[in-house]
Each structure stands twice: as C-alpha cells, then as structure tokens.
BAFI-3210 file (N, C-alpha, C; in Angstrom, 3 decimals, decimal comma, padded with zeros to 6 digits):
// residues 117
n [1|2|3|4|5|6|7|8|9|10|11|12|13|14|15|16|17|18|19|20|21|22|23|24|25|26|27|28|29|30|31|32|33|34|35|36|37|38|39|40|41|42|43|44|45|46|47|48|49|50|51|52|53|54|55|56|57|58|59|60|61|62|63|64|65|66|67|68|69|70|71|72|73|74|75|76|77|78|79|80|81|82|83|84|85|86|87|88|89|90|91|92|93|94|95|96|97|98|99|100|101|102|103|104|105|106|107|108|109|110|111|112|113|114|115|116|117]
n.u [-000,863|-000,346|000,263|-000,776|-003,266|-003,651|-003,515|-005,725|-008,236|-007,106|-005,520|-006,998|-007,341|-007,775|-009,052|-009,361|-012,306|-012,964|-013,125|-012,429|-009,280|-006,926|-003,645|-003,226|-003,905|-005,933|-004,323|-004,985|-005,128|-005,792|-006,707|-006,996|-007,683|-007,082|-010,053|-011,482|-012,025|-012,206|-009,783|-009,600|-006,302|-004,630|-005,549|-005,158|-004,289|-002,104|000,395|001,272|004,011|004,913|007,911|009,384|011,843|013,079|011,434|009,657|007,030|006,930|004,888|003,786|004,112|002,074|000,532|001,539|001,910|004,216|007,029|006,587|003,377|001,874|002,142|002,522|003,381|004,923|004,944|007,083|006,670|008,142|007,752|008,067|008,042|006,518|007,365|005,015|003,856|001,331|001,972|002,923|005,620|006,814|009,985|011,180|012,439|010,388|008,214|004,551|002,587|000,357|-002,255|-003,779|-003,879|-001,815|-002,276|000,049|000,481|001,994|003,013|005,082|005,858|008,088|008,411|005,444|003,368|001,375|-001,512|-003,074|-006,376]
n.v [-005,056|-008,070|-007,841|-004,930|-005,439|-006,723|-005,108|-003,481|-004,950|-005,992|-003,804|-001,670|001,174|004,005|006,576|008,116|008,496|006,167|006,524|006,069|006,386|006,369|005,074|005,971|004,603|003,685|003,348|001,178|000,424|-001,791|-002,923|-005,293|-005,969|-008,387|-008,594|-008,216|-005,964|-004,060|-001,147|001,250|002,532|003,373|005,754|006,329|007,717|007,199|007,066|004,778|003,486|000,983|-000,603|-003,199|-003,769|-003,997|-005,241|-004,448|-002,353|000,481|002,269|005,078|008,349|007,895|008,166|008,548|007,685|009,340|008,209|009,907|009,688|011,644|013,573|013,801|011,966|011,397|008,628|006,295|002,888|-000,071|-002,895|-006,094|-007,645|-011,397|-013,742|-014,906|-012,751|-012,432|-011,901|-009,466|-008,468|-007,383|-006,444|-004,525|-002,862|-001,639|000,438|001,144|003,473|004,459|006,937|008,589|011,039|010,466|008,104|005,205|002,996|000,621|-001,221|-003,670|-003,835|-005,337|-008,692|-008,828|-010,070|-009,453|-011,048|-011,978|-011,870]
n.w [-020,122|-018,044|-015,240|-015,198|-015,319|-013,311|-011,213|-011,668|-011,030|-008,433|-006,842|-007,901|-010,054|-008,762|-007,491|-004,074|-003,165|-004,476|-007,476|-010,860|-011,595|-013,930|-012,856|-010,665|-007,115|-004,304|-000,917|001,558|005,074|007,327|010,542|013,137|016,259|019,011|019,827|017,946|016,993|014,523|012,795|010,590|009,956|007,819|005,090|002,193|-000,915|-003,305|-005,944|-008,752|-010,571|-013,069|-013,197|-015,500|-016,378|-013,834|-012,628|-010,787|-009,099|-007,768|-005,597|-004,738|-002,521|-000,479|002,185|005,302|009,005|011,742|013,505|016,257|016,450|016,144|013,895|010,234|007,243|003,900|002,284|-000,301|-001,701|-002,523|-004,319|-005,464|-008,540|-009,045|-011,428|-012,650|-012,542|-011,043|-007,565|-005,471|-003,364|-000,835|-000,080|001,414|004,412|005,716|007,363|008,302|009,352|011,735|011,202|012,455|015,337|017,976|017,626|017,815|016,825|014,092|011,077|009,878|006,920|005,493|003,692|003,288|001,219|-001,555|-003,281|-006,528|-007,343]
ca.u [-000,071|-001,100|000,511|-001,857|-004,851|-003,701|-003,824|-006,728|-008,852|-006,861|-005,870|-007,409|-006,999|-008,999|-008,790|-009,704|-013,248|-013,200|-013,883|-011,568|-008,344|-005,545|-002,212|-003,764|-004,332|-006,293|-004,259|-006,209|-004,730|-007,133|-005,889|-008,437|-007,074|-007,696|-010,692|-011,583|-012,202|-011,131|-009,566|-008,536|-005,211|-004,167|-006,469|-004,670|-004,414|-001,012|000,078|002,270|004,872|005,660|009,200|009,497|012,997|013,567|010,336|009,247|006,117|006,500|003,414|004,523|003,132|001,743|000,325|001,517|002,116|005,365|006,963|005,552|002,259|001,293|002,492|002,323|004,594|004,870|006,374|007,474|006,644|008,558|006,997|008,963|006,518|007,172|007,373|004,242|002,816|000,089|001,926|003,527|006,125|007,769|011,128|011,930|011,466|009,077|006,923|003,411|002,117|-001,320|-001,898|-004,599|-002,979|-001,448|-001,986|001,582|000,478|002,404|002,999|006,434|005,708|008,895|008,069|004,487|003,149|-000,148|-001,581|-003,749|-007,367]
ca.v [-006,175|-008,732|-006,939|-003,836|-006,406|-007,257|-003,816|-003,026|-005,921|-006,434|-002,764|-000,933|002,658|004,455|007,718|008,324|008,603|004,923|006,671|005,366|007,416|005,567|005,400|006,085|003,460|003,842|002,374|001,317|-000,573|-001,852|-003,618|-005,984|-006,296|-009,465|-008,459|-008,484|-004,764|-002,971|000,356|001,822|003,301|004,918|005,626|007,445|007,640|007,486|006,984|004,123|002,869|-000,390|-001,192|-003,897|-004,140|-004,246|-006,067|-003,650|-001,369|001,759|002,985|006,627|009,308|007,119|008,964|007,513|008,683|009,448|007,486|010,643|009,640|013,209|014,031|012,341|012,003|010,339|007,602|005,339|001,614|-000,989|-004,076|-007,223|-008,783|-012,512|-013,817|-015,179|-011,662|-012,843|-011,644|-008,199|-008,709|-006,396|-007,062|-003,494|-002,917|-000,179|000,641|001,850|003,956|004,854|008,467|009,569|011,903|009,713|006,525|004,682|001,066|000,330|-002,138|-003,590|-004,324|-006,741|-009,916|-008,923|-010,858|-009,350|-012,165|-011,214|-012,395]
ca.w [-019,635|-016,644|-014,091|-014,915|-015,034|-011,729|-010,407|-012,081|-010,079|-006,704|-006,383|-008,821|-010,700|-008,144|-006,368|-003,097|-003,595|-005,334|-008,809|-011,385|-011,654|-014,371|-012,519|-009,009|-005,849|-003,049|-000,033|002,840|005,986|008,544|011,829|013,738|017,571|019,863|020,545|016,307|016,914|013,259|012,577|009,679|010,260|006,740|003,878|001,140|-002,376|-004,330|-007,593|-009,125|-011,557|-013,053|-013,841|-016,345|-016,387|-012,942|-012,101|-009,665|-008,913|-006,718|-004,860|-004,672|-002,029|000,603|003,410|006,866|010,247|012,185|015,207|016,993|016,134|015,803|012,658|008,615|005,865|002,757|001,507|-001,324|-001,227|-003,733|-004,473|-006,452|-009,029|-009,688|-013,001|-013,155|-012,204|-009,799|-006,649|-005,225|-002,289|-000,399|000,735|002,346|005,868|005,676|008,839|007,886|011,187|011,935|010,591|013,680|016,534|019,247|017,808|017,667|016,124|012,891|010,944|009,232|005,402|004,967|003,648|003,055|-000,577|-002,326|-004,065|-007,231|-006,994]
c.u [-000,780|-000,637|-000,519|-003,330|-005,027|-004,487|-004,854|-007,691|-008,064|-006,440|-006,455|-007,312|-008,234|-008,228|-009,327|-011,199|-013,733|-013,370|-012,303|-010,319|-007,289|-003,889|-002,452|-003,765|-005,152|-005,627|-005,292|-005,614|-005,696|-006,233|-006,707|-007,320|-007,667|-009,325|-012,038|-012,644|-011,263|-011,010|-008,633|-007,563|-004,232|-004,987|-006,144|-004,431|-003,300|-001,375|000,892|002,493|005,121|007,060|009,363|010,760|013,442|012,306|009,370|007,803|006,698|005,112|004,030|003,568|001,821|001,702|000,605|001,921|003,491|005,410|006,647|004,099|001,174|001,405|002,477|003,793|003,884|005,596|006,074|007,284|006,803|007,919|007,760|007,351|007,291|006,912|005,928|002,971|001,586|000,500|003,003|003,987|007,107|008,659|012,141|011,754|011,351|008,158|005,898|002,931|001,109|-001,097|-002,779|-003,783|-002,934|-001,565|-000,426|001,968|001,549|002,740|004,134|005,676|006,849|008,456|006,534|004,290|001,563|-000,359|-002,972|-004,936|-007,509]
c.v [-006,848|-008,181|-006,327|-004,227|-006,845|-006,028|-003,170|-003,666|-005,959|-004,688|-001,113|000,680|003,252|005,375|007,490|008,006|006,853|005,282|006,291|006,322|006,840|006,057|006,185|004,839|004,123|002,812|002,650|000,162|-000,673|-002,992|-004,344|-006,099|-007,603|-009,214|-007,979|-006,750|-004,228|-001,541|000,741|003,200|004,259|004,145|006,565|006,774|008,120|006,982|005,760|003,782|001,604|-000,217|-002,598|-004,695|-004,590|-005,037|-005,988|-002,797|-000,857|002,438|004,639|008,064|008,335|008,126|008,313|008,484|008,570|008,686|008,430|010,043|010,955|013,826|012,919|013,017|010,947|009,436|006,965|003,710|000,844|-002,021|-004,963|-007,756|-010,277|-012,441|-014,390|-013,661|-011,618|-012,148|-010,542|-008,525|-007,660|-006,391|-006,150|-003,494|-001,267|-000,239|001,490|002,171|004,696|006,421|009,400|009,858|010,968|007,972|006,166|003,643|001,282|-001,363|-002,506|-004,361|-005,456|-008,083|-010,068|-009,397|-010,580|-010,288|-011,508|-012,510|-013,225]
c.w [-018,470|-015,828|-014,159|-014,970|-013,813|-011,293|-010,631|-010,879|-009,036|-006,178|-006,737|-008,743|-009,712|-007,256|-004,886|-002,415|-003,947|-006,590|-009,142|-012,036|-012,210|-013,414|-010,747|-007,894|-004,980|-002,031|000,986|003,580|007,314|009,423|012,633|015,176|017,850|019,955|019,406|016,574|015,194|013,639|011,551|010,123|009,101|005,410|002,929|-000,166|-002,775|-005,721|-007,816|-010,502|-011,750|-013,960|-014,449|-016,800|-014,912|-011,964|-010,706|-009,896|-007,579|-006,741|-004,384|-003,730|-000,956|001,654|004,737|007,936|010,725|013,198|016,052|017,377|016,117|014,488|011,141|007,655|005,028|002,004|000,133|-000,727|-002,854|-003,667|-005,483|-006,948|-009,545|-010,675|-013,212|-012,756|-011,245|-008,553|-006,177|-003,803|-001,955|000,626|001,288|003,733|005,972|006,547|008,413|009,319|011,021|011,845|011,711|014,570|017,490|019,053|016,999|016,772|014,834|012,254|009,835|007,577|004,827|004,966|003,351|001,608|-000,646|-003,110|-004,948|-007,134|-008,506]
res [x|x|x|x|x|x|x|x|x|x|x|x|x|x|x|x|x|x|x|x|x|x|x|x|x|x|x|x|x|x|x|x|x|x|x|x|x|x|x|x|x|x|x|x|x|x|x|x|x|x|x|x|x|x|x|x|x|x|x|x|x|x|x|x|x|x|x|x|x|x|x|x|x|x|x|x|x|x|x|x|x|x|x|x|x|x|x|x|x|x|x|x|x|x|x|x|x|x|x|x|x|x|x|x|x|x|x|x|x|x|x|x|x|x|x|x|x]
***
C-alpha cells in the first residue's frame, strides 16, 4: 500500500543498526540549540502497525527518558494518516525526553505532521 511506501522511504523498515528489519523503525530525535549545536536525544528502534480502518499507525516501544531524567521507559506513539497518505500527524500530547542521565530537555509531539518525501 502507499502508506508502507511511505514508511519504507521517509522512515524506513530498519533496525537499529540501519539494516533492513520489515515492521521495525529506527526513531531518532536530534535537537539543534541557539547556538546550532546538535544532540541526539533518543535513538531507538520500535516496531509499528498500520490501522486501515482507523487510519492510524502506532510506533510501539519507543525508548524515552523520564521527567527524572535519570531513568527510560517506553512508549507508544499514534500517528493520524491523511487520506492522501503523504503525511503522519500526531495529535496526542506526548512528551519525548532525552534518554542521557540528567538531561531534562523534551519535546511535546502534539501537532507534529511527518510529511512523506
């Protein structure tokens, strides 16, 4: 289907590693400060589902950090696909938080829109 042509090319079947793993992701969130310093803040590898009926993908097993910032967990992240399938929006408010010891940053995912390349 185009959805999974999406996800193939914008976030493609890929483990951890980058090798090609069906029904896998690699997330990866990077953060540039003022000062256009980067840092990747979570680099993990879930799995996901598309819903068809309900016009959804879950990203499942998401590695992120706690409002501690000492500790991780894992989450779930929904995604709405429009109808023309091109773009993944996420209209939870889901805080993604930097997974290294003591860092606090995060970042709210509501309203975010993946647009397919």
């Amino acid at each position: 289907s185009r959805i999974l042509r999406m996800l193939d090319t914008e976030i493609k079947n890929a483990n951890y590693a980058g090798k090609e793993a069906k029904g896998s992701v690699k997330v990866q969130v990077t953060l540039t400060s003022d000062m256009y310093e980067t840092k990747e803040i979570i680099a993990s590898t879930a799995s996901y589902t598309y819903d068809a009926t309900a016009k959804q993908i879950t990203v499942s097993g998401v590695l992120v950090g706690k409002a501690d910032g000492r500790s991780t967990e894992r989450i779930s992240i929904v995604f709405d696909v429009n109808d023309a399938k091109t773009q993944l929006t996420c209209n939870e408010d889901k805080l993604l938080r930097a997974v290294s010891g003591g860092d606090t940053r995060y970042i709210n995912l509501k309203g975010l829109t993946l647009q397919a390349r």
